[in-house]
LODORO-345949 format. One record per residue (C-alpha): residue number from 1; z, x, y. Coordinates in nm, 2 decimals, m for minus. Layout:
! LODORO-345949
   num       c3       c1       c2
   NUM        Z        X        Y
...
//
This chain:
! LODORO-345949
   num       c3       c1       c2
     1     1.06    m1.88    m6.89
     2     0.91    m2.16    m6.69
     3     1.14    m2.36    m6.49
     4     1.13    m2.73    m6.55
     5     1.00    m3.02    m6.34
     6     1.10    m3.34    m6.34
     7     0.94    m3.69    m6.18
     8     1.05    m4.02    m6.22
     9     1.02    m4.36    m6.02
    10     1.38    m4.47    m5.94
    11     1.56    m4.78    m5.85
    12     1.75    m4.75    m5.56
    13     2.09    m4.90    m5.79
    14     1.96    m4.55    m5.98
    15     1.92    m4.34    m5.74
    16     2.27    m4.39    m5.64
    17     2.38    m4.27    m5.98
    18     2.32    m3.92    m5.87
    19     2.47    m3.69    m5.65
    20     2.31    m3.56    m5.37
    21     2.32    m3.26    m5.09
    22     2.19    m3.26    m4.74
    23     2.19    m2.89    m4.73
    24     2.25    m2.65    m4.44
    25     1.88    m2.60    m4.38
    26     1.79    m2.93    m4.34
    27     1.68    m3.12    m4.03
    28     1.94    m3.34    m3.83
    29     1.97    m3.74    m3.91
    30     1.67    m3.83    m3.61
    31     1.59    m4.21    m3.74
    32     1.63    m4.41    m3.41
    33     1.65    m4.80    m3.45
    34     1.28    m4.88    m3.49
    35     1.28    m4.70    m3.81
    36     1.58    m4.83    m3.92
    37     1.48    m5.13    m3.80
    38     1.16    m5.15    m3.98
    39     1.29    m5.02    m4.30
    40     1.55    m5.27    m4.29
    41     1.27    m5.52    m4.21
    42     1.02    m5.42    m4.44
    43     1.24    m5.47    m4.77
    44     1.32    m5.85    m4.65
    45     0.96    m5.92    m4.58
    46     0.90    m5.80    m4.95
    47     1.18    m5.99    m5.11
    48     1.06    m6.29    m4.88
    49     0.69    m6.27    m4.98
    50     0.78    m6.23    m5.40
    51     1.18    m6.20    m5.48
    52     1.03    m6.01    m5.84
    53     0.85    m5.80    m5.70
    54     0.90    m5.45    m5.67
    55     0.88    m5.27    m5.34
    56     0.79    m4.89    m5.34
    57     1.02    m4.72    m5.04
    58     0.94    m4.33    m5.02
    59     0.99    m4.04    m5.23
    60     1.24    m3.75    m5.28
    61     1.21    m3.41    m5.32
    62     1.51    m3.24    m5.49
    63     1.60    m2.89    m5.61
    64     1.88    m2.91    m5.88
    65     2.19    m2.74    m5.95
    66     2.45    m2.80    m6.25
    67     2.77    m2.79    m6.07
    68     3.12    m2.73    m6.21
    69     3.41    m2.92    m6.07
    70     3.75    m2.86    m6.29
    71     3.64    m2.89    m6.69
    72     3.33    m3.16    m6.54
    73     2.98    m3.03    m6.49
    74     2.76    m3.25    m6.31
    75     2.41    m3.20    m6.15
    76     2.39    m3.23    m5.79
    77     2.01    m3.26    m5.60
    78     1.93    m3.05    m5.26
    79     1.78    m3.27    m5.05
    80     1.42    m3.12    m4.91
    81     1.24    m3.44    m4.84
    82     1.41    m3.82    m4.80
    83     1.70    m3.74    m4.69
    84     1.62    m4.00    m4.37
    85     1.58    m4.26    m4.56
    86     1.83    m4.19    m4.82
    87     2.09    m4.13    m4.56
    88     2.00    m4.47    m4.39
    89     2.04    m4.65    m4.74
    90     2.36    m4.51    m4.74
    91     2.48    m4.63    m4.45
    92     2.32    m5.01    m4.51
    93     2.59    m4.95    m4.84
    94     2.87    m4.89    m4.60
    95     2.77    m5.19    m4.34
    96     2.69    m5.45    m4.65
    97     3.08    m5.33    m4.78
    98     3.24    m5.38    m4.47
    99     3.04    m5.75    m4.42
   100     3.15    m5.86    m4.80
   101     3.47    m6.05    m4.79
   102     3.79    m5.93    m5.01
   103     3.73    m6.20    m5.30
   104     3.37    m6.06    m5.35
   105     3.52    m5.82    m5.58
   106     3.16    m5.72    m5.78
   107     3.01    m5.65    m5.44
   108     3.30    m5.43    m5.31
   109     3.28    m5.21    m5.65
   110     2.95    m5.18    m5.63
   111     2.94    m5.04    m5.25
   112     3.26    m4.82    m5.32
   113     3.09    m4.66    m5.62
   114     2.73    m4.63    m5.44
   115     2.92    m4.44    m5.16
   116     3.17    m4.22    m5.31
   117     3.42    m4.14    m5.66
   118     3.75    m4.23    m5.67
   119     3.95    m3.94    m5.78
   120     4.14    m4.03    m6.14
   121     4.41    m3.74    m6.23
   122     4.43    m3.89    m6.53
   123     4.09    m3.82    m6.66
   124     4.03    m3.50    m6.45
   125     3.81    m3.69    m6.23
   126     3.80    m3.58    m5.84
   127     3.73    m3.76    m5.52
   128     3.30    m3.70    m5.47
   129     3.13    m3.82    m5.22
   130     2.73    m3.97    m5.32
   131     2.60    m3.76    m5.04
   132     2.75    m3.41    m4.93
   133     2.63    m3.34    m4.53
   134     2.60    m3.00    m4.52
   135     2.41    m2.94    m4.18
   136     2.73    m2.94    m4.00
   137     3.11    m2.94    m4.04
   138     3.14    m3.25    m3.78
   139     2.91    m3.43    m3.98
   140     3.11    m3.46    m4.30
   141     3.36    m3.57    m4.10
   142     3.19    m3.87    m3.97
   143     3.08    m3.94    m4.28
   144     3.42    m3.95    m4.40
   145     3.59    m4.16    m4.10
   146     3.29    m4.38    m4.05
   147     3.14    m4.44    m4.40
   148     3.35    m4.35    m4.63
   149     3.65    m4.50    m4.52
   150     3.66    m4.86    m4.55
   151     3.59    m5.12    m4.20
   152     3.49    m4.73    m4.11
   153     3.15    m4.93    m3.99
   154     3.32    m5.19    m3.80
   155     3.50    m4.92    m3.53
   156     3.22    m5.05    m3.26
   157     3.37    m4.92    m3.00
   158     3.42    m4.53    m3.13
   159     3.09    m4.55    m3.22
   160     2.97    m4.65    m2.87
   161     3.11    m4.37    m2.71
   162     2.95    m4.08    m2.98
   163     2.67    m4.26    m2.91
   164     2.73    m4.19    m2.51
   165     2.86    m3.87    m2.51
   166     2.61    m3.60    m2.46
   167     2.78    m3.32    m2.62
   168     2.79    m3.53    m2.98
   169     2.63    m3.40    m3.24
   170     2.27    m3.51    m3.28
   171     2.31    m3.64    m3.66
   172     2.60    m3.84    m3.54
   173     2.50    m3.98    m3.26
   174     2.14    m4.13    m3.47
   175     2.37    m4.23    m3.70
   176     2.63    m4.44    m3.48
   177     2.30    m4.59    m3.33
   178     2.18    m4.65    m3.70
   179     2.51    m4.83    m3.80
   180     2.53    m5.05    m3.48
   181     2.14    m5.13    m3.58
   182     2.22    m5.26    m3.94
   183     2.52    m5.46    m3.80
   184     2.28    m5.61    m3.56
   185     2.01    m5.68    m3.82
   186     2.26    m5.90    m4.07
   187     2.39    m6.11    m3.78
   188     2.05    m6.26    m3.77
   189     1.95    m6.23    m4.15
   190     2.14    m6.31    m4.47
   191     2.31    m6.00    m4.68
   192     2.30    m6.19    m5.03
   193     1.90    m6.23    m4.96
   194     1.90    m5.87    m4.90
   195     2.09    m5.66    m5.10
   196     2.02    m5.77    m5.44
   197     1.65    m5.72    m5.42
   198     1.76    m5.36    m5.24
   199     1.94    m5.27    m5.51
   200     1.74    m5.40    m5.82
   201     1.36    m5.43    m5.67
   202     1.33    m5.13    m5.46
   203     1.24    m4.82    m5.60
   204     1.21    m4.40    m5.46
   205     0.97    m4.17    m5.66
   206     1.14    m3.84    m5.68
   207     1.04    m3.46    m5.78
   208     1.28    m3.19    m5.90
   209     1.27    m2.84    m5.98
   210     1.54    m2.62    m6.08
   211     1.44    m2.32    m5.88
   212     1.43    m2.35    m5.50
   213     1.12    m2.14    m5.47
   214     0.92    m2.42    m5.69
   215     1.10    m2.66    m5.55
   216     0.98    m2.56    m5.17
   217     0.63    m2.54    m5.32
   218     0.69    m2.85    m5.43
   219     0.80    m2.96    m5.08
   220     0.45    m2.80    m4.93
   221     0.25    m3.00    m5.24
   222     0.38    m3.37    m5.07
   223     0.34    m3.25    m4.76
   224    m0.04    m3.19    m4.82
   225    m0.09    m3.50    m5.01
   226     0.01    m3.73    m4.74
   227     0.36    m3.73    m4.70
   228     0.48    m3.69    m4.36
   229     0.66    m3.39    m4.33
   230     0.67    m3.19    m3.99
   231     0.46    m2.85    m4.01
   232     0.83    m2.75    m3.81
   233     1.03    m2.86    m4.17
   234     0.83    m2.66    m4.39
   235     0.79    m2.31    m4.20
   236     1.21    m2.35    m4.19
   237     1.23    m2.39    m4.57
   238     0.95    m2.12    m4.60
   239     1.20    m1.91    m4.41
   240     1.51    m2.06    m4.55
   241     1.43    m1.94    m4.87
   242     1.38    m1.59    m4.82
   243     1.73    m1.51    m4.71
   244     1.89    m1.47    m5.01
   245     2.28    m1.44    m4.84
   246     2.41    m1.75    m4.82
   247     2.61    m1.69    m4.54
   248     2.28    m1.63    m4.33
   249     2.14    m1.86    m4.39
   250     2.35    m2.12    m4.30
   251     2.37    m1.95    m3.94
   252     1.93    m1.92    m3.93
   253     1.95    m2.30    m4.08
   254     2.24    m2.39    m3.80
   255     2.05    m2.23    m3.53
   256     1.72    m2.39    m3.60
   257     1.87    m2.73    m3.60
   258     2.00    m2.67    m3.24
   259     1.62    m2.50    m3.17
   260     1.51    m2.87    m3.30
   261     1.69    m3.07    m3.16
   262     1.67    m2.90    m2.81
   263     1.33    m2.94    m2.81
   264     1.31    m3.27    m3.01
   265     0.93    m3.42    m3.12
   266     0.80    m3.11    m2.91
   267     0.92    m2.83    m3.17
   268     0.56    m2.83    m3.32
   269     0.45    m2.78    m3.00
   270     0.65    m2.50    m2.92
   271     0.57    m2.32    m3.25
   272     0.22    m2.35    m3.13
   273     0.34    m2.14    m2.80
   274     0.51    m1.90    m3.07
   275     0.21    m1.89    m3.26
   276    m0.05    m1.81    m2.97
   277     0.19    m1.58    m2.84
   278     0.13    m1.38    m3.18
   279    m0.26    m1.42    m3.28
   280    m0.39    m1.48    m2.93
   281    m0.67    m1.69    m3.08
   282    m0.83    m2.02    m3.11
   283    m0.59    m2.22    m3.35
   284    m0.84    m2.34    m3.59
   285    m0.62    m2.49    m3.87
   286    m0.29    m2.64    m3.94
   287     0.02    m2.52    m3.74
   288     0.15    m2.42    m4.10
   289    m0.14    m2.29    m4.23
   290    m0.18    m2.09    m3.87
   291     0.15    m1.90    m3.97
   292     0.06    m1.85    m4.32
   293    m0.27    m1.71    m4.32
   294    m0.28    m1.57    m3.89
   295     0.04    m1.46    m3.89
   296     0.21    m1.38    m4.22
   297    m0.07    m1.29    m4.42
   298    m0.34    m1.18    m4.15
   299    m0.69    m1.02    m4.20
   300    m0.95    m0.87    m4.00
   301    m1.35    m0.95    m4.06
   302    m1.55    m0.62    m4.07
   303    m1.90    m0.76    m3.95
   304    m2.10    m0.50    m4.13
   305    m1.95    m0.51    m4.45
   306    m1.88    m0.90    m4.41
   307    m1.56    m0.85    m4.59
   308    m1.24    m0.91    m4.51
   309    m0.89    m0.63    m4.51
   310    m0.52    m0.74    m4.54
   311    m0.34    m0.65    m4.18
   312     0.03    m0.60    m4.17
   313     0.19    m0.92    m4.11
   314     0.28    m1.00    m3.70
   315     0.60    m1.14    m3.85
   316     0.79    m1.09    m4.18
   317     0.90    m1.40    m4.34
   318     1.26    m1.47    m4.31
   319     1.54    m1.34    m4.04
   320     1.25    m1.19    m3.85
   321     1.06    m1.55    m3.82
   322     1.42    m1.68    m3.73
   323     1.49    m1.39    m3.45
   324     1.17    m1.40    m3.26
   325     1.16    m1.77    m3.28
   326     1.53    m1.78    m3.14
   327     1.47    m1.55    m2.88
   328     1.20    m1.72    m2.71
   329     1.40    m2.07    m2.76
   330     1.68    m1.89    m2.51
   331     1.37    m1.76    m2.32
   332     1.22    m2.12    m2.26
   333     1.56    m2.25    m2.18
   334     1.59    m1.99    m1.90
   335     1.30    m2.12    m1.75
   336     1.29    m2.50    m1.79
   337     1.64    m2.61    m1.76
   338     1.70    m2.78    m1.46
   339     2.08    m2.63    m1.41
   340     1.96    m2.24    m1.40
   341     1.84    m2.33    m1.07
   342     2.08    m2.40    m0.90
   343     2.02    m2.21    m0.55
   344     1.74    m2.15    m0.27
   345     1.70    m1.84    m0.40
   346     1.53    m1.95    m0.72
   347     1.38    m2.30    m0.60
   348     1.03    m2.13    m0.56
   349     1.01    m2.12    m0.95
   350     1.17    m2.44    m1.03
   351     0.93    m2.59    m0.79
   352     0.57    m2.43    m0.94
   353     0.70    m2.51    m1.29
   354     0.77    m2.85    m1.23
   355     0.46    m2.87    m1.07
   356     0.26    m2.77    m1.39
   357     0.50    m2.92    m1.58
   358     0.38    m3.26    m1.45
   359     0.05    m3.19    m1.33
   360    m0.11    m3.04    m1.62
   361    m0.25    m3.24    m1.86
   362    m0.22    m2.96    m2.11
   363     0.08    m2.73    m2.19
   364    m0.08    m2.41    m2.33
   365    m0.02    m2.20    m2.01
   366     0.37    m2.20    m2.14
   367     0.24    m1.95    m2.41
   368     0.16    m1.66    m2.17
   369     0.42    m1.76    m1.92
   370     0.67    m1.71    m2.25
   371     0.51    m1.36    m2.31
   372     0.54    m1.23    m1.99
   373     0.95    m1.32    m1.92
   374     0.95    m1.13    m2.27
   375     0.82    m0.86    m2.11
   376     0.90    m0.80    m1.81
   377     1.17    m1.08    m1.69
   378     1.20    m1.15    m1.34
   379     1.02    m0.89    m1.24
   380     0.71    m1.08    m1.00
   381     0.78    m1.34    m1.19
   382     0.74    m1.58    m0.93
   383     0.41    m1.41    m0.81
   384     0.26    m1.42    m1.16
   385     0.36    m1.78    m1.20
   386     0.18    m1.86    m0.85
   387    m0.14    m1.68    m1.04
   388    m0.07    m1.85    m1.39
   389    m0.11    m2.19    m1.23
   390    m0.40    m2.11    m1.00
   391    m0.58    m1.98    m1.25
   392    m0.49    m2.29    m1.52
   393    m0.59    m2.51    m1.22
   394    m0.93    m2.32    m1.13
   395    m1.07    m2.36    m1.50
   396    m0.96    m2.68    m1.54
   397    m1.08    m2.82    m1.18
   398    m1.46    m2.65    m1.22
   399    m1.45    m2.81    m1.55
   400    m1.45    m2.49    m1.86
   401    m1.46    m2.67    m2.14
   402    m1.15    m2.66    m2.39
   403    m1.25    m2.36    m2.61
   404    m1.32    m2.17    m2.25
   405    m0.96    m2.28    m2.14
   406    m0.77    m2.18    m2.40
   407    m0.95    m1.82    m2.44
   408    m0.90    m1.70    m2.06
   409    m0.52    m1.81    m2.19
   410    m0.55    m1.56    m2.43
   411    m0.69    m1.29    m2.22
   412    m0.39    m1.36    m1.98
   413    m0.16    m1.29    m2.30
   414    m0.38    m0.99    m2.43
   415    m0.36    m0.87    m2.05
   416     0.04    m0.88    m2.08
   417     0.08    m0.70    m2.44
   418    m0.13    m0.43    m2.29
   419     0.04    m0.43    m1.91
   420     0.26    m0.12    m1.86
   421     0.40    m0.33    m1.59
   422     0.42    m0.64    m1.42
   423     0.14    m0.54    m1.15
   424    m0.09    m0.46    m1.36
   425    m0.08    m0.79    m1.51
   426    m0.15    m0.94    m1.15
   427    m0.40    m0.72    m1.09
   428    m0.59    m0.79    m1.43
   429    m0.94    m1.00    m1.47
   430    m0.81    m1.28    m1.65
   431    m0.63    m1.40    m1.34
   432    m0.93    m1.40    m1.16
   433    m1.03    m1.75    m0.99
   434    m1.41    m1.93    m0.92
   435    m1.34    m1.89    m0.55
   436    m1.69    m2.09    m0.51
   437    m1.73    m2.31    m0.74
   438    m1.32    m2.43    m0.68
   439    m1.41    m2.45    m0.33
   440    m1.67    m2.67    m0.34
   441    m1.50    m2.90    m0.60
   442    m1.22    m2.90    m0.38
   443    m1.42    m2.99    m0.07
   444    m1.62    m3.26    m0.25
   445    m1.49    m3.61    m0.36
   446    m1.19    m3.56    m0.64
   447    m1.07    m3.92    m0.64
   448    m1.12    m4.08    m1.00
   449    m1.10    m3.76    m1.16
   450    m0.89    m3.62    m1.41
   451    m0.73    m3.34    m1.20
   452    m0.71    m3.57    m0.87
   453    m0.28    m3.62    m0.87
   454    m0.24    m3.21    m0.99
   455    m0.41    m3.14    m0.64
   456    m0.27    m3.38    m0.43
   457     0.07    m3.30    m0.63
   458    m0.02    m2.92    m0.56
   459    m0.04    m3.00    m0.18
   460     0.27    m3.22    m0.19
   461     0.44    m2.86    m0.30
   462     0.27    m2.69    m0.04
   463     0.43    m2.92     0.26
   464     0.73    m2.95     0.07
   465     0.83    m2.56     0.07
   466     1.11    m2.46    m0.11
   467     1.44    m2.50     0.05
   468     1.53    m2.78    m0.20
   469     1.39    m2.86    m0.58
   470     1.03    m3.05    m0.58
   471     1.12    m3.38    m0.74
   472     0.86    m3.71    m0.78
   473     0.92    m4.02    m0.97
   474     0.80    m4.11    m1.30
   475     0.57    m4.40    m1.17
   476     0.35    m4.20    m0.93
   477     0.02    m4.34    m0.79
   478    m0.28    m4.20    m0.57
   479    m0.35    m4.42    m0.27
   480    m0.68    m4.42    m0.01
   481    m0.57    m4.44     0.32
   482    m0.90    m4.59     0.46
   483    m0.98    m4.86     0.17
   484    m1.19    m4.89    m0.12
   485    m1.26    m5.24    m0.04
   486    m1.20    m5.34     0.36
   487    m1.22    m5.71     0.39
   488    m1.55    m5.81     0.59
   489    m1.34    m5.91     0.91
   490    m1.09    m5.57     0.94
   491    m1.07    m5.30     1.20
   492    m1.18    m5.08     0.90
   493    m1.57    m5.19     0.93
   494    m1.54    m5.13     1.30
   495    m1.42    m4.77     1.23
   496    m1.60    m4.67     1.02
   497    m1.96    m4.79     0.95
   498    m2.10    m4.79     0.52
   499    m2.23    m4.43     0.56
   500    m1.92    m4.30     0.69
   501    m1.70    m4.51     0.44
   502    m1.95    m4.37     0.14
   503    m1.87    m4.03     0.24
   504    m1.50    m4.02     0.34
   505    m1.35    m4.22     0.08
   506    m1.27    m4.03    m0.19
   507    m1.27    m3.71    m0.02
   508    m0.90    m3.55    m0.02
   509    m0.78    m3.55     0.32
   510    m0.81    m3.94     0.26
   511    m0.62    m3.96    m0.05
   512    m0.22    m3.94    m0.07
   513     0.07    m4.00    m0.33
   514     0.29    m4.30    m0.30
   515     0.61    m4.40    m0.57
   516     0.49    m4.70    m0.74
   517     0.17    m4.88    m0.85
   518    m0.14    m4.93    m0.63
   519    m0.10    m5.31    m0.47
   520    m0.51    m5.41    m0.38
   521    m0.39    m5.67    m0.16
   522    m0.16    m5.43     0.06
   523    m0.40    m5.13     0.04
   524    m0.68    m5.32     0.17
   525    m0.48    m5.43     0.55
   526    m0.54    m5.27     0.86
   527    m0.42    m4.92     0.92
   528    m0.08    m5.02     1.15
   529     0.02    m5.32     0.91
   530    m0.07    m5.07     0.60
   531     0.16    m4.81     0.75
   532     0.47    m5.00     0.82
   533     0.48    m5.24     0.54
   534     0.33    m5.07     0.26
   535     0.37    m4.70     0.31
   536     0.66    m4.66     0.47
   537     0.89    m4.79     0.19
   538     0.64    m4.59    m0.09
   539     0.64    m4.24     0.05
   540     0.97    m4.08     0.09
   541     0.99    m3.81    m0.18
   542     0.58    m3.71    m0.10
   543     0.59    m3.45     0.21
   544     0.23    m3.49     0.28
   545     0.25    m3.86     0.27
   546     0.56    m3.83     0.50
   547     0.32    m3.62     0.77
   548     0.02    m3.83     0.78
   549     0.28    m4.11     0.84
   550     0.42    m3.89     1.14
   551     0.12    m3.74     1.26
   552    m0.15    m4.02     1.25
   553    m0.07    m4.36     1.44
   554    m0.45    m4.41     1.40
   555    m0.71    m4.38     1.14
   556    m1.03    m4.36     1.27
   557    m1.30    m4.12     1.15
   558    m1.20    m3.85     1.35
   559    m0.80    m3.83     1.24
   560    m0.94    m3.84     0.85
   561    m1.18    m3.56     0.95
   562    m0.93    m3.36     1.12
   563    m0.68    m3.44     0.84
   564    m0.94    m3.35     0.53
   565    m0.99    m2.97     0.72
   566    m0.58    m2.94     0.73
   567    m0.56    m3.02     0.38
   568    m0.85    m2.84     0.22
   569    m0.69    m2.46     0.45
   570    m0.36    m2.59     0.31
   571    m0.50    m2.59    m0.03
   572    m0.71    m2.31     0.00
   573    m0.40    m2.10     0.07
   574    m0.21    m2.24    m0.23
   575    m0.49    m2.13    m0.42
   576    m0.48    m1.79    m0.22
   577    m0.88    m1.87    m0.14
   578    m0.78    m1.75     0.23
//
């Protein structure tokens, strides 16, 4: 029998006549104040422009249930997509209840009604809540202290500090933040303008199917018709809906959230690293359709026949997805949190990770640095990272274009899956630099481009050493030593004549790293003013910076020459050219 779909377009007075469930699979609340802001701000500006109008908000997709509560059955809706914006709706019911004063009796009904029902013994009627959280037990309580309970919304202070503490659950925290944010927003705009049009003008399209398998497809369908849903949302209820014990599936669902919310807006990326870990190709489509068709559902291409054979899957669908994706989450955070290094011992690796970390402009060396802690752990770790990033570096700095990038990243990976051990993985092709071509690139001017700051960053590291973490600030800028553009009447023109300028300038052993934007009118003075009122104060954290500070007290053409041959052996033995 085929199961039934329904759609309908919904008021939003309607849409609070049904009864809803975040369930444990879903995403966290992650709306921060701009959204909020601009949903709040977008319904005003519609009322503003035409008070009758109607203003379309979003859609919802729903899987239904009949539930039975006492001799009462009653429908209740799993939430697959909307729940962000119906979540923030109800919490502008909540606020707009604890703004309305005590005579507004019609207003106060409304809210209390919108936002929960009042249990009546007398009619078998329990206490319900509008919207059940299921994602987490400290959720529901929130709910109930903060909006639930009446003046829950007006505890400013409580909700400051979830906000502040960093052990708070994500959901609550965006949703103390939202709560503050609709406060804010009616001190400065009127609530009668507002909610009335909210209520009775503003309308949600929603989708419901009775079976969650149709109702996932149905999930997929919005999400290739426009809808923004994350590729991350829909391989999780992909997943979700294969494990068929509950109990399970509450933990996978519980344990992705954390995955998400560790990583944040980067999750996609990081099921890209999962994903290249596994097909060790090209991505060529869709992050989901990558894991539906590469990695679920694979086939090979036999040339000669030009046909194409089902291959066993790389992952099943399921607890399987959820393990391998959970163990390389715990891998990840072994290597990128800060607090796991927290001795000399290990500051080596902290150091050449943040060092890609912020050099690279791409991140899709993580993939085979993930595959080979799978593999072998700490084993040469250190020594294959020290290869990883010369070899990211060397392709990058000769200039192989992206395609050619990304496939000696997959030989790396190919090279690990086939290792027996961790030396033969060092010892392997793909690892292999340009020694000529990077040589020359190095040698030659690098100021202006693209890779300039991962060198001179690179050599920073290489002065640095190791006995404490490699650290630089967020503003970071490159700085010539002799000047692009010496005023007519400086020492520089006596020092150096046009040739010598042309040739020198944006060489490397001319270039350094300072902590704060490029200032033309400093840069341009005379070496000894430039050095004790404009360096001196912009170099601390930048070792190399520091030395030519100590080492130079003149720069003539002779200290840059003798500097540029220090620099280019010192980076020639970071890239172990030498």
């Amino acid at each position: 029998m085929a199961q039934k779909i329904e759609s309908d377009k919904l008021l939003i007075k309607d849409v609070f006549t049904k009864w809803y469930r975040i369930p444990e699979y879903q995403r966290p609340y992650v709306w921060d104040k701009d959204q909020v802001t601009e949903l709040l701000d977008d319904v005003m500006q519609a009322r503003n422009s035409n008070r009758d109008s109607e203003y379309f908000l979003g859609s919802m997709v729903l899987k239904k249930t009949t539930k039975e509560e006492g001799t009462t059955k009653y429908d209740e809706f799993d939430l697959l997509d909307g729940q962000q914006r119906l979540t923030t709706l109800f919490l502008i019911t909540a606020v707009v209840r604890d703004l309305t004063p005590i005579m507004n009796n019609v207003r106060l009904k409304t809210c209390h009604e919108t936002i929960y029902q009042m249990a009546n013994p007398d009619d078998n009627i329990p206490e319900r809540l509008r919207i059940v959280f299921d994602i987490r037990e400290q959720v529901k309580d929130f709910v109930n202290e903060f909006v639930k309970e009446e003046n829950g919304t007006t505890k400013i202070n409580e909700l400051r500090l979830k906000i502040d503490n960093p052990e708070e659950d994500i959901s609550i925290k965006n949703m103390s933040k939202a709560i503050l944010t609709i406060r804010e927003y009616f001190e400065n705009n009127n609530v009668d303008d507002f909610f009335p049009y909210l209520r009775s003008n503003v309308l949600m399209i929603y989708v419901s199917a009775d079976d969650l398998e149709d109702a996932f497809r149905l999930f997929t369908v919005m999400n290739s018709r426009g809808v923004k849903l994350r590729n991350c949302d829909i391989i999780k209820a992909d997943n979700l809906g294969q494990i068929k014990d509950s109990k399970k599936r509450t933990e996978w669902a519980k344990k992705w959230e954390e995955t998400e919310s560790y990583f944040s807006e980067d999750f996609d990326a990081f099921l890209s690293h999962i994903r290249t870990i596994l097909v060790k190709q090209k991505a060529v489509v869709s992050l989901l359709k990558e894991f539906e068709e590469n990695i679920y559902n694979p086939k090979s291409f036999d040339r000669n026949t030009k046909t194409y054979t089902k291959c066993p899957p790389l992952l099943q669908k399921g607890e399987d997805t959820f393990k391998f994706i959970d163990k390389y989450k715990k891998h990840y955070e072994q290597l990128f949190d800060k607090e796991n290094y927290d001795s000399s011992s290990n500051f080596e690796l902290y150091n050449y990770l943040y060092l890609m970390e912020k050099g690279f402009e791409a991140d899709y060396w993580k993939a085979p640095l993930l595959r080979f802690y799978d593999k072998f752990k700490t084993n040469q770790l250190i020594l294959f990272v020290k290869a990883l990033d010369n070899k990211f570096a060397n392709d990058w700095l000769i200039g192989c274009s992206p395609t050619t990038r990304i496939e000696n990243v997959n030989a790396i990976i190919q090279a690990i899956d086939d290792a027996k051990t961790s030396n033969d993985v060092l010892q392997n092709k793909s690892l292999i630099l340009d020694e000529n071509d990077l040589i020359t690139v190095l040698e030659n001017n690098i100021y202006g481009r693209r890779f300039a700051k991962y060198v001179l960053l690179k050599l920073d590291l290489l002065y640095h050493g190791h006995t404490s973490q490699f650290n630089v600030p967020e503003t970071i800028s490159i700085e010539h030593i002799l000047p692009q553009n010496p005023a007519i009447d400086s020492q520089w023109k006596i020092d150096y004549s046009d040739i010598q300028h042309s040739e020198w300038i944006n060489k490397l052993g001319n270039l350094v790293l300072i902590s704060r934007r490029k200032n033309s009118s400093q840069s341009n003075k005379d070496y000894a003013d430039k050095k004790d009122k404009y360096f001196k104060k912009n170099i601390e954290v930048f070792a190399n910076s520091i030395r030519i500070y100590n080492d130079y007290p003149m720069w003539r053409v002779i200290d840059l020459e003798r500097n540029h041959k220090e620099v280019i052996f010192k980076i020639k033995q970071g890239f172990g050219l030498l």
